[in-house]
VOGU-3710 file (C-alpha; in Angstrom, 3 decimals, decimal comma):
1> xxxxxxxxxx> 99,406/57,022/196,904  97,799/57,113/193,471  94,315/54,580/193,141  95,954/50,977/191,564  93,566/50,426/188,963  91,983/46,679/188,857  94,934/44,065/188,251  94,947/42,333/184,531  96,597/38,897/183,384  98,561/39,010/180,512
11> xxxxxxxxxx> 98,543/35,594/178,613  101,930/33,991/179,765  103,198/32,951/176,377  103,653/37,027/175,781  105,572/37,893/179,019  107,996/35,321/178,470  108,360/36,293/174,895  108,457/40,032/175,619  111,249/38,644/178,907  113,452/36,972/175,848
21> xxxxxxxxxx> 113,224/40,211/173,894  113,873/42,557/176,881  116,559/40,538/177,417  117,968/39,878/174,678  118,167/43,699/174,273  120,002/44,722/177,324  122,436/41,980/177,005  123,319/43,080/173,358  123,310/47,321/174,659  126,578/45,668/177,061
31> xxxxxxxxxx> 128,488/44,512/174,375  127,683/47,915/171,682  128,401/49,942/173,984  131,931/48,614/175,382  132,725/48,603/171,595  131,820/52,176/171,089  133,350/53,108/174,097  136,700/50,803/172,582  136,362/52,793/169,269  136,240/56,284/170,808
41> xxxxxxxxxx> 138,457/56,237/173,972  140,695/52,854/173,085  141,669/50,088/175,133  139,051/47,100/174,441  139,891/45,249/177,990  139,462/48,767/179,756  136,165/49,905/178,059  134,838/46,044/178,588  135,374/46,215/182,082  134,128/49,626/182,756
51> xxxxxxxxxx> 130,836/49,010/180,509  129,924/45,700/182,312  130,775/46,571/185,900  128,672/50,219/185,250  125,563/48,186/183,657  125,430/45,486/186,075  125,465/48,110/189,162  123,065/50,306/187,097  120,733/47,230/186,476  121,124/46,532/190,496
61> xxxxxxxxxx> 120,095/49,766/191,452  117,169/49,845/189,207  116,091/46,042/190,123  116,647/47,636/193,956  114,629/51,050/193,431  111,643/49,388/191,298  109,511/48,349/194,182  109,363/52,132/194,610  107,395/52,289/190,972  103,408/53,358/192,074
71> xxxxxxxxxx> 100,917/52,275/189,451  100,473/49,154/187,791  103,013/46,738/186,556  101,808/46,800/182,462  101,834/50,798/182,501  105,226/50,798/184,034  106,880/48,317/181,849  105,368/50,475/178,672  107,478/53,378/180,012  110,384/51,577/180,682
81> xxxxxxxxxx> 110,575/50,124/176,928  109,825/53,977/175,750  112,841/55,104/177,786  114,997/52,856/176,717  114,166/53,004/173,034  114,905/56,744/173,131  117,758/56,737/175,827  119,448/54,135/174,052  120,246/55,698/170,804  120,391/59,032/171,393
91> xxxxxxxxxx> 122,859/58,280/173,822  125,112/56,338/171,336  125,099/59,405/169,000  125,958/61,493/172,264  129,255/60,013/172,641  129,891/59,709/168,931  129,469/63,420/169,286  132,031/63,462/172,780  134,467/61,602/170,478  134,791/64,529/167,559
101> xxxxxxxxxx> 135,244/67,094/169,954  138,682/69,032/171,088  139,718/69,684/174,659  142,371/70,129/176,816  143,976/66,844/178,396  142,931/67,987/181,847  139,018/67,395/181,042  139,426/64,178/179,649  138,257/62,214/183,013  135,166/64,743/183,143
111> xxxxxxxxxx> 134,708/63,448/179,281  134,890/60,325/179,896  132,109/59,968/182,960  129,947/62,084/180,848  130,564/59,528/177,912  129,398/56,356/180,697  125,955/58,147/181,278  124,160/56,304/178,649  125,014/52,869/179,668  124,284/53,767/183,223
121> xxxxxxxxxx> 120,799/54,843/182,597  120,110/51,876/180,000  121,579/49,304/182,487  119,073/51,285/185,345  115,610/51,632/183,365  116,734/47,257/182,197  116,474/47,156/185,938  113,532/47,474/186,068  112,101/44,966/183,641  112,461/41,880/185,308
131> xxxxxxxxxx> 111,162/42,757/188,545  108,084/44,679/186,292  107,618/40,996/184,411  108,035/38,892/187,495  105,164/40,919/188,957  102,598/40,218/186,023  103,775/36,783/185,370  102,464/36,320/189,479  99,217/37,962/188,870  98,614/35,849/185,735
141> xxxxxxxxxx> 99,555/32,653/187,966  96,873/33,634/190,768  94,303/34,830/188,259  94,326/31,823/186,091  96,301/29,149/187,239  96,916/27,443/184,020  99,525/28,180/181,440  98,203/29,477/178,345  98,155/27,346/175,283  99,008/28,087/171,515
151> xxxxxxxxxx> 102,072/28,390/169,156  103,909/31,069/171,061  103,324/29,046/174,546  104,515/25,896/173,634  107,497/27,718/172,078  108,854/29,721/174,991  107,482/28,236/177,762  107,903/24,810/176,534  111,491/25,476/175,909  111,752/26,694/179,413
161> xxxxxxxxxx> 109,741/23,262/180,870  112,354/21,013/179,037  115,655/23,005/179,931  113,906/22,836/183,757  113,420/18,994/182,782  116,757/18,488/181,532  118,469/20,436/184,415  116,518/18,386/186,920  117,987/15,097/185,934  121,771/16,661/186,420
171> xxxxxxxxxx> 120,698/18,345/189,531  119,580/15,498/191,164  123,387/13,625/190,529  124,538/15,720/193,457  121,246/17,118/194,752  117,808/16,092/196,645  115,542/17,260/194,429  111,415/17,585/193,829  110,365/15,452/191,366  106,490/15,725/191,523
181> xxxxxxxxxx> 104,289/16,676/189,452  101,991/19,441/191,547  101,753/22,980/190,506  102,702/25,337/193,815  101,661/22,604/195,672  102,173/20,282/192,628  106,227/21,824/191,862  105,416/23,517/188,897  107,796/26,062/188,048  107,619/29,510/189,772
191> xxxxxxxxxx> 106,465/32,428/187,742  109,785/34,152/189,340  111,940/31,001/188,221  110,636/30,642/184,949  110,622/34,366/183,937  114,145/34,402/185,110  115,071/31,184/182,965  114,178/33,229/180,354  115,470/36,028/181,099  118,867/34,496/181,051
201> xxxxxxxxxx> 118,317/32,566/177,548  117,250/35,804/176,294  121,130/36,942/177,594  123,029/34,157/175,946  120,492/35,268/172,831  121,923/38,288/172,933  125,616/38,034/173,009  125,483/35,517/170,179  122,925/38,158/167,601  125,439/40,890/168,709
211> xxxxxxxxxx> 128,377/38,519/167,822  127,391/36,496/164,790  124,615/39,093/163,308  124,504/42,379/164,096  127,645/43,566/164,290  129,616/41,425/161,330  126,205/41,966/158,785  124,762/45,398/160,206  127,854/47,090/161,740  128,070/48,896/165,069
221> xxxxxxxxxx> 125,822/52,115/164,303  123,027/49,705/162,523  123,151/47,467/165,907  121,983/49,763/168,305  118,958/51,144/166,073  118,732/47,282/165,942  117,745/47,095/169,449  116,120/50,339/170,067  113,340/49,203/167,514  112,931/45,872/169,347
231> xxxxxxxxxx> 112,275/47,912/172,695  109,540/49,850/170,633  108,253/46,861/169,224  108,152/44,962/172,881  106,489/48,318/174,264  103,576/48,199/171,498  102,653/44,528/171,610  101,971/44,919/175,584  99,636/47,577/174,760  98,393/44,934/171,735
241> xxxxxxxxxx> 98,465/42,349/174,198  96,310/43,647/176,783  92,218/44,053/176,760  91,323/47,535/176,445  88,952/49,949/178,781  85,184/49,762/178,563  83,687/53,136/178,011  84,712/56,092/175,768  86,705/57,189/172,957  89,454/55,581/175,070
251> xxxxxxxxxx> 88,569/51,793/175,008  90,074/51,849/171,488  93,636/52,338/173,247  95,254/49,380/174,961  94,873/49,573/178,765  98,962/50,282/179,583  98,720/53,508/177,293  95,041/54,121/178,609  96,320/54,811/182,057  100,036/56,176/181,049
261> xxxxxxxxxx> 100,376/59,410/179,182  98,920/59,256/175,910  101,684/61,419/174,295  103,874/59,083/175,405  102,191/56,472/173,530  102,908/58,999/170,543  106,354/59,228/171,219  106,923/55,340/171,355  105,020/55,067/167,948  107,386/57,353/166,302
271> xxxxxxxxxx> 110,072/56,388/168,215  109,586/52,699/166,517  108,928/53,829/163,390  111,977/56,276/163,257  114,550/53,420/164,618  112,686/50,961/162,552  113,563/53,199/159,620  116,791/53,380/160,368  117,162/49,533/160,313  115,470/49,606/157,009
281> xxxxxxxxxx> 118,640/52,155/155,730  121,336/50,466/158,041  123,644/51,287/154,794  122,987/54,651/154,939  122,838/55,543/158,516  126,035/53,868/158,889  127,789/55,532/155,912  126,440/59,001/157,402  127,458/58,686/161,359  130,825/56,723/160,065
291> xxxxxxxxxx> 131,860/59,888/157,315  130,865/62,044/160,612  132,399/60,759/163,430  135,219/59,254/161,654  136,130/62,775/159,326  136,023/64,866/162,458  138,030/62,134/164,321  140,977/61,681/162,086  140,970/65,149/161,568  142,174/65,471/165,390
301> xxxxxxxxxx> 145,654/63,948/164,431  146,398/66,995/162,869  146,825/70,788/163,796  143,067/72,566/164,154  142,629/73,883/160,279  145,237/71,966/158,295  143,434/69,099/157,107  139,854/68,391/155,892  138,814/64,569/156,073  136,202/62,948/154,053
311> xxxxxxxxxx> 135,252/59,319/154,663  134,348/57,835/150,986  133,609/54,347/152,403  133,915/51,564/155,372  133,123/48,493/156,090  133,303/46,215/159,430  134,517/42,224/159,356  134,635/40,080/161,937  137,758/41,227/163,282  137,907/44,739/162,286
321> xxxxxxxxxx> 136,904/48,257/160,737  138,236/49,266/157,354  137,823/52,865/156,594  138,696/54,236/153,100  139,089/58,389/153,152  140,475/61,493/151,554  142,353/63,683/153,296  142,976/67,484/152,100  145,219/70,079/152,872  143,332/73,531/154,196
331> xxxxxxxxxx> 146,551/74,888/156,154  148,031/78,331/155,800  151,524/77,684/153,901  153,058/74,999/151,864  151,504/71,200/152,080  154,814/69,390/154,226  152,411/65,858/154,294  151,604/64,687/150,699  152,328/66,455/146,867  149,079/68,520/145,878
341> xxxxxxxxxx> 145,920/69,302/148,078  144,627/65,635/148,513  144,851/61,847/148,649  143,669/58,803/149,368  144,167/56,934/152,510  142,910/54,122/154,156  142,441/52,971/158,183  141,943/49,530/160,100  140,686/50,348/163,385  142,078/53,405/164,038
351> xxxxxxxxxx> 145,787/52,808/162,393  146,650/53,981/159,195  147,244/51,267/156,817  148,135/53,236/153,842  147,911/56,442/152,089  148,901/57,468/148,338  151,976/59,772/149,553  154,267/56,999/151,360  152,484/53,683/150,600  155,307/52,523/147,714
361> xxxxxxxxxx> 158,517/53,903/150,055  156,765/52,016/152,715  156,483/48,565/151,228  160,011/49,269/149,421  160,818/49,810/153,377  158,896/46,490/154,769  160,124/44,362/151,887  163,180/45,694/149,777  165,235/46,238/152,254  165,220/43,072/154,108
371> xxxxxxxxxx> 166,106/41,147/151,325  168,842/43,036/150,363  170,446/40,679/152,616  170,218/37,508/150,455  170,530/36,942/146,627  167,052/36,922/145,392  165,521/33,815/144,174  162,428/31,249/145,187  165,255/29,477/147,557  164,502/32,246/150,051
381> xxxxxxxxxx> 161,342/31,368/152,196  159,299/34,305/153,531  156,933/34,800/155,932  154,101/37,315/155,693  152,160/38,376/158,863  149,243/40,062/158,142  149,630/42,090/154,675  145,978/40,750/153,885  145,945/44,154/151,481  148,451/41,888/149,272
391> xxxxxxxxxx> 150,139/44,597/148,255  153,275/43,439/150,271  153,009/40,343/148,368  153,610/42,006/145,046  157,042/43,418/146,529  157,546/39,930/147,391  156,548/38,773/143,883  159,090/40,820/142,357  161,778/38,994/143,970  160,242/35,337/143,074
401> xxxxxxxxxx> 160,528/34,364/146,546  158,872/31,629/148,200  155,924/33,240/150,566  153,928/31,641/153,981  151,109/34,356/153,935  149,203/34,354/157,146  146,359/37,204/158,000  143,332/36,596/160,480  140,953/38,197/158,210  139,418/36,162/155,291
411> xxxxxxxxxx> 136,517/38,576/154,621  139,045/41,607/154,481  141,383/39,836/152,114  139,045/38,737/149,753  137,053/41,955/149,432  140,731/44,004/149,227  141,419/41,724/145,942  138,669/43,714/143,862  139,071/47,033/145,885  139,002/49,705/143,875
421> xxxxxxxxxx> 141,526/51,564/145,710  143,912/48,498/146,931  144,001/46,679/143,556  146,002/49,583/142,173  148,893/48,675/144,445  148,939/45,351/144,418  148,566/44,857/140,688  146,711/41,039/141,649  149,432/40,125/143,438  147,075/37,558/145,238
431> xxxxxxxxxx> 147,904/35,198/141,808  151,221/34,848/142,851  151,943/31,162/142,450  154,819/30,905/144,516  152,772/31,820/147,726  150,341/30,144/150,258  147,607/32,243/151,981  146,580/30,759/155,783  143,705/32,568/157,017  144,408/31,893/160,595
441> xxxxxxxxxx> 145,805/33,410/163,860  149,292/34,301/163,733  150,290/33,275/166,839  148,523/30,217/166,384  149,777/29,132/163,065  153,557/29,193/164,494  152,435/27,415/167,420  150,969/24,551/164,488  153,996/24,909/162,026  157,643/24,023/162,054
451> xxxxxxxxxx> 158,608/25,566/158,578  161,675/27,927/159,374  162,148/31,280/157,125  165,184/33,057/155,963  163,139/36,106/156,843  159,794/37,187/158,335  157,299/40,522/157,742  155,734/42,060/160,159  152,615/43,725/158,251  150,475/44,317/161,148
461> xxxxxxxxxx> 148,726/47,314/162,809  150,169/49,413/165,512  149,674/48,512/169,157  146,754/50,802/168,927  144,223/48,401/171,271  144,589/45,480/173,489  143,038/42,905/171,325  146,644/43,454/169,152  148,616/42,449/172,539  149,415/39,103/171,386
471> xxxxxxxxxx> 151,125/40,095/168,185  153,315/42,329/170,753  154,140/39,518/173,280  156,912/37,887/174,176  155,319/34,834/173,511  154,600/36,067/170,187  158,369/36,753/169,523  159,918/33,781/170,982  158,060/31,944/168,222  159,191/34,203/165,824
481> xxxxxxxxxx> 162,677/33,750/166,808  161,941/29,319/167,151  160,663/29,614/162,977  163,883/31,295/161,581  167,177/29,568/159,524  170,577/30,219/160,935  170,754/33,922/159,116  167,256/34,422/159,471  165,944/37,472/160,785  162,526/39,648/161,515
491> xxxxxxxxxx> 161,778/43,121/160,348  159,195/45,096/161,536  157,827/48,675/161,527  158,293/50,930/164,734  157,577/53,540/166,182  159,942/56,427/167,056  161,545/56,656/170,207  160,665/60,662/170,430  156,914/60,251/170,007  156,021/56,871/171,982
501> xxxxxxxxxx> 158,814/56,170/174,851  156,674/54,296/177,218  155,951/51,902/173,929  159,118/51,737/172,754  161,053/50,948/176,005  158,527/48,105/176,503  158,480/46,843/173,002  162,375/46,665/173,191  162,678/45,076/176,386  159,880/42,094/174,919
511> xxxxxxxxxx> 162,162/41,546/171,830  165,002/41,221/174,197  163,466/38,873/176,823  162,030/36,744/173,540  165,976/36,336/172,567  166,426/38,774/170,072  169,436/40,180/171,300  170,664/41,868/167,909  168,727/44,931/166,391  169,096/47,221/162,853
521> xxxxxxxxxx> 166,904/50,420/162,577  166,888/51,564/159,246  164,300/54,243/157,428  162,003/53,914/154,115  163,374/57,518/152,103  161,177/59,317/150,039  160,070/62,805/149,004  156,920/62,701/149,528  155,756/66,206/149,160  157,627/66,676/146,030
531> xxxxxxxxxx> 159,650/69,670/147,343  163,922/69,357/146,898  164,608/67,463/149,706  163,880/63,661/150,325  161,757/62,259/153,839  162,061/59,897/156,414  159,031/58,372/156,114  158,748/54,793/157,857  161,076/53,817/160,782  162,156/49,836/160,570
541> xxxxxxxxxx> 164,120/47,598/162,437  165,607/44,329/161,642  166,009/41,696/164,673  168,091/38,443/165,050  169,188/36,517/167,804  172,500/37,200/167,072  175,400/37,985/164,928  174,077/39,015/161,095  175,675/40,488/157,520  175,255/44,139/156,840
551> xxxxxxxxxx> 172,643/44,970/154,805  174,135/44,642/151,193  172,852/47,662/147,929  173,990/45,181/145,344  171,336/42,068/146,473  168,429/45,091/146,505  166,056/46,820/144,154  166,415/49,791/142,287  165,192/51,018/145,151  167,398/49,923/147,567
561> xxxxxxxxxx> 170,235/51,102/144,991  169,142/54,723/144,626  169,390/55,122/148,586  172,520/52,806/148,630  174,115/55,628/150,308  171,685/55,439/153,443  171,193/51,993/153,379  175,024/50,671/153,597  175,211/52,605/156,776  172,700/50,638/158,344
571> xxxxxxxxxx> 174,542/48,611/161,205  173,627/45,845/163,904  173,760/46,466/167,708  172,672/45,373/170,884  169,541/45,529/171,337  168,652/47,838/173,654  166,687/46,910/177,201  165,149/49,728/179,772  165,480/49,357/183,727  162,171/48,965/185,571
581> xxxxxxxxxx> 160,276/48,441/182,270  158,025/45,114/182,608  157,857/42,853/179,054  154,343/42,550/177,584  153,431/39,037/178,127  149,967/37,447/177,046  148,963/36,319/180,734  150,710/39,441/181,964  149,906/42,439/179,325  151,809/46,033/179,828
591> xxxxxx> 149,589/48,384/178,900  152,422/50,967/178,331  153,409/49,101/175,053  149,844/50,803/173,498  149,637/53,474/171,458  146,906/55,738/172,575
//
């Protein structure tokens, strides 16, 4: 065994400090990762799940394997905060890179254990801090006895004595407990206990930064360059924090790099100062990585060569990712997705909100169609779900109807009002006077609100992730189907029964059990490539709980008119239900009504 050179205290104000950072860290690396791991694979329940039960076996095994550390404590605890501060982000860029490339199906478990490597090793090397911290906090007990005093002590530690305090005096409602005032002897506070009272502030620290800061201001990329820099920063003021060696060149270097390896100490230095630059250019690095990943991504939806993706600009809100892109035809042969070589498009999460080539036939889909069924006019109520790019509501304007508009997303709804791209569709529709905007929860709002519609829009993504589960329940729909007039009715975009069957025969079978028992598919037409022949471009479907009118050409938009032909051949049915296919239900979610 390696000589242990002579054991140092560290002032206690700095190891509970550096215990709060630490842990504030490896709390937040949970929650970026499980949404990276969301954004590349799908399935936010799944990835959760996965990411914490993988981190808090890794963190085990490293709290279990660290007595096995030679050397002392301080030394140890620099490496660990090195590791981490490289492992971390290079690890995030590896599976940014796993989630651009092509493969067969039959390698995509291999993928995906590859793709959990990084959050095993951070959640092992965060293992090892506490135990590492624990240790010196002991040493500094038996060396000095006597807490440290300035600013930073009476911050940390003080809020730790007062929580203890606090907790006491609830404890002791239902518990014996020590209420003197000796230290060991005297009840003072462990160093074990109090490190680990930090330790878990430094958690709850964590989740709320990630929630509330760093990934609504900085964005997902930014976040984990966030926390890299703070491991660098925690691993140089150790080495700042401890008294150096007495003889040579090397009693200039802190005594944790004096006995590690001194290009290590290199490596941390530019390790902080690369992540810290990073921070510094969070716009940039996150424009960069998003054009990369998300280009090469979107290009996968396509056949290897025939499109070229170029991400011109994204954003994150609270409760989503907006991605604004051009795609461009580079296929042998004649362009059968949009007229030209290019155009615009634009992605929330990872469904396609809109692009140039179908985004009027859709809306004339979504909202001209539907109210061919009534004679236009502000006595028809509407309700809008979602549609918080308002260019739905200019449809709706050009009927003068009477609009409930209700989208979660405040933030994305006021920034798509100046968008450069969105404001040419829906020509400030957001002026409309004959509407009300509710930034609230869908589900929610119809829970609060007994107003009942002639006809509600479904303008909301596809069932592309779990956290969209509720706007696919049959909770969801019964509520729908509880807020509409005798002859009101629901339309909503669908997916095809060819491409999605598992979603479709679930996502039928919920309507049904929610008491829509009548059903109209119908198509948005349009040529969209500009050769001789005209598209099916959107498929829709109309629901009611029971007997309603044919659609009728003569109530609808020129639109409407020109396919009049299509459009009075539209007819209602039963709708249909599939044997042995469970509803989605919010307590019980069915997975096969996602869209992966």
């Amino acid at each position: 065994m390696a000589a242990r050179e002579s054991r140092q205290s560290y002032p206690l104000s700095l190891l509970h400090a550096l215990t709060f950072v630490v842990a504030l860290c490896s709390f937040a690396y949970e929650l970026v990762f499980a949404e990276l791991y969301t954004v590349v694979f799908g399935g936010s329940v799944t990835q959760y799940g996965i990411t914490i039960g993988l981190f808090f076996s890794s963190l085990g095994l490293g709290s279990f394997l660290s007595g096995r550390l030679e050397g002392e404590a301080g030394p140890n605890f620099f490496r660990v905060e090195t590791y981490l501060a490289l492992v971390a982000p290079l690890g995030f860029l590896g599976v940014i890179v796993l989630g651009t490339l092509r493969y067969p199906a039959a390698y995509a478990p291999v993928v995906g254990v590859v793709a959990r490597i990084p959050i095993v090793a951070i959640g092992f090397l965060s293992g090892f801090e506490l135990p590492l911290l624990t240790a010196l906090a002991e040493e500094t007990r038996t060396a000095e006895r006597d807490v440290p005093t300035g600013v930073l002590a009476t911050g940390l530690t003080g809020v730790v004595a007062a929580t203890k305090a606090a907790c006491t005096r609830v404890l002791a409602l239902g518990f014996d407990v020590e209420t003197t005032n000796d230290d060991d002897e005297r009840g003072r506070t462990s160093a074990y206990a109090a490190v680990l009272g930090v330790d878990y502030i430094g958690g709850l620290a964590g989740s709320l930064v990630y929630v509330f800061v760093l990934y609504p201001e900085l964005g997902l990329i930014a976040s984990v360059f966030v926390l890299a820099f703070l491991n660098g920063l925690a691993a140089l003021a150790f080495t700042v924090g401890t008294p150096p060696l007495r003889s040579g060149l090397t009693r200039y270097l802190p005594r944790p790099v004096s006995s590690t390896s001194r290009a290590l100490f290199v490596v941390c230095l530019l390790l902080t100062a690369t992540t810290g630059g990073a921070v510094a250019s969070a716009n940039t690095v996150n424009e960069e990585v998003s054009e990369y990943y998300f280009g090469r991504d979107y290009e996968l939806d396509y056949p290897e060569g025939a499109l070229d993706v170029t991400v011109t600009d994204t954003w994150t809100t609270r409760y989503q990712r907006v991605t604004e892109y051009t795609r461009t035809w580079t296929g042998t042969g004649s362009n059968p997705l949009f007229e030209g070589t290019s155009e615009r498009c634009l992605r929330l999460d990872e469904a396609i909100q809109l692009c140039d080539s179908w985004a009027d036939s859709y809306h004339h889909g979504l909202v001209d169609v539907p109210l061919s069924l009534y004679a236009n006019g502000s006595e028809t109520n509407v309700l809008l779900v979602g549609g918080g790019d308002w260019v739905a509501m200019d449809y709706l304007r050009a009927h003068n109807v009477t609009v409930d508009h209700v989208d979660i997303d405040g933030e994305f709804m006021q920034r798509a009002k100046n968008h450069s791209y969105l404001a040419q569709y829906h020509d400030d529709a957001y002026t409309y006077p004959n509407k009300t905007t509710h930034t609230a929860d869908a589900f929610h709002y119809l829970q609060q609100h007994e107003t009942r519609y002639d006809l509600i829009l479904l303008d909301v993504p596809g069932a592309t992730d779990d956290d969209l589960l509720s706007l696919y329940s049959t909770e969801f729909y019964t509520e729908l189907r509880e807020h509409l007039t005798e002859r009101g009715v629901v339309a909503t975009w669908t997916y095809s029964r060819q491409s999605y069957t598992q979603h479709r025969a679930a996502h039928y079978n919920t309507i049904a059990a929610a008491g829509f028992t009548r059903a109209a598919p119908y198509f948005a037409w349009e040529d969209i490539d500009a050769d001789p022949e005209t598209e099916r471009v959107e498929r829709f479907t109309l629901l009611a709980p029971g007997p309603r009118p044919a659609l009728d050409p003569a109530n609808g938009s020129a639109y409407v008119r020109r396919y009049a032909e299509r459009y009075e051949s539209v007819s209602w049915h039963d709708t249909p239900t599939y044997a042995g296919v469970r509803t989605n239900s919010i307590f019980h979610p069915n997975y096969d009504i996602l869209i992966e």
